[in-house]
N, C-alpha and C positions, 0 to 999 in steps of 0.2 A: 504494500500500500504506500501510496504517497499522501505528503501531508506539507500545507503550507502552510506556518499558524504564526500569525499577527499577534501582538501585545497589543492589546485596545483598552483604552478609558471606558468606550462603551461602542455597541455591534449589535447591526437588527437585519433580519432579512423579510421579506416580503412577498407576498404572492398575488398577482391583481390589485395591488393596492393594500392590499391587510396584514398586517406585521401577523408573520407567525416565530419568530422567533426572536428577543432581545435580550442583551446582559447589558451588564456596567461592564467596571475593569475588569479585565480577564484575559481570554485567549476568544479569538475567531481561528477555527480550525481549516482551512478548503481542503478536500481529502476525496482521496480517488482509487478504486480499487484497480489491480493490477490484474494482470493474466497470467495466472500460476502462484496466485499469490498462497500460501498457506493458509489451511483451517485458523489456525490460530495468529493469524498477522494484525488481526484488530485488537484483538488484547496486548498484543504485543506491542504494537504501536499508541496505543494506550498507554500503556504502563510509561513507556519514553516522554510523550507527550505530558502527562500530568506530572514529571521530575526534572523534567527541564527547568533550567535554572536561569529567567529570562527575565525576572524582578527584582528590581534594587532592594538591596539591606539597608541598613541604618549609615552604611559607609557609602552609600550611594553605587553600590557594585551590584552587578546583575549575578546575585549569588541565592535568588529565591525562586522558588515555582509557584504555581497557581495554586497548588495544593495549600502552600506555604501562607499564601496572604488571603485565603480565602476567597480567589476568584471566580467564577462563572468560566464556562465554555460554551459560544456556539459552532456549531458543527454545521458543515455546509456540503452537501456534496458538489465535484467539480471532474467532471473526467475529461477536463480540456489539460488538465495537469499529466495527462497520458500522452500530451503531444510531440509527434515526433515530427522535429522542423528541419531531418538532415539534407532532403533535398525539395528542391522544389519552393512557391510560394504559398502553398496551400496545405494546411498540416496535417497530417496525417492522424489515429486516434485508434488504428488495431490494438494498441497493447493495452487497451481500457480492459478491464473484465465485463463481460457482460451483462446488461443490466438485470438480470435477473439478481446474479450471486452479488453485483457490486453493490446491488440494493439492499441484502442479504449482510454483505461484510460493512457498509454504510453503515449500518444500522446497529453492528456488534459494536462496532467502535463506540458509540456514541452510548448504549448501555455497558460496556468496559470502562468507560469514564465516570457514570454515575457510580460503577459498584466502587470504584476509587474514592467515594464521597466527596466528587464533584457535581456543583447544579451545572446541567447540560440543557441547552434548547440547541433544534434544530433546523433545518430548512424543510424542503420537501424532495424529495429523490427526483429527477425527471422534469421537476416543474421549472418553468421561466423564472426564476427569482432577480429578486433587486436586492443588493447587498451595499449597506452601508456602514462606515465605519471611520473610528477618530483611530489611525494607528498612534501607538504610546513607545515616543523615544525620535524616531520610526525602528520598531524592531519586528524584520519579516527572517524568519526562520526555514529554510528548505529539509522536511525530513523523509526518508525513504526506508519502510522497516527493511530492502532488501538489504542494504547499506549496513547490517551490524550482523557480526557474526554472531 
């Protein structure tokens, strides 16, 4: 799974017009299932995600997690993070997983974060969303669970 997650003050997504998901500070997560990704790569990427150390301490160092300061996550799903731009001008998007399972692995993740006792809101799988957001710092994080041994 790939995972692009923002430090935000605050993050809301929308569908037609109608916020279905918002937090304060926290993380906005964009997150994308892979092809061949493992049974267990949502929890996995879970577990990285909620320990990442991307909040300032009292020294003003980015030595805390979400978990740490008591933030929120929205979760978003995005399989244009599947893109592949090595030729051509128009990108390519086979290595997504399928929407079936990705809506499947979507969906782990995002209860993998709540059993971490994180509050999680979401998007909508599929649907057209509007995503808005105050990035904090600006800190944009690129994470891949294939990327750890």
């Amino acid at each position: 799974m790939r995972a692009l997650i923002q430090r935000v003050s605050r993050a809301e997504v929308t569908v037609e017009g109608s916020s279905i998901g918002r937090i304060g500070p926290g993380l906005l997560v964009l997150v994308c299932a892979m092809r061949g990704d493992p049974e267990d790569a949502a929890e996995k990427l879970a577990a990285r995600v909620a320990k990442l150390r991307i909040f300032r301490d009292e020294a003003d160092k980015m030595n805390r997690s979400v978990q740490d300061v008591g933030g929120a996550v929205l979760v978003v799903s995005q399989f244009t993070l599947a893109a592949d731009t090595r030729t051509g001008n128009r990108p390519g998007f086979s290595s997504a997983e399928a929407p079936e399972r990705g809506e499947a692995l979507y969906l782990r993740f995002a209860e993998a974060l709540r059993a971490l006792g994180l509050p999680v809101e979401t998007g909508a799988f599929g649907a057209d969303m509007k995503v808005s957001l105050v990035n904090d710092g600006p800190v944009t994080i690129w994470m891949d669970s294939a990327d750890r041994a």
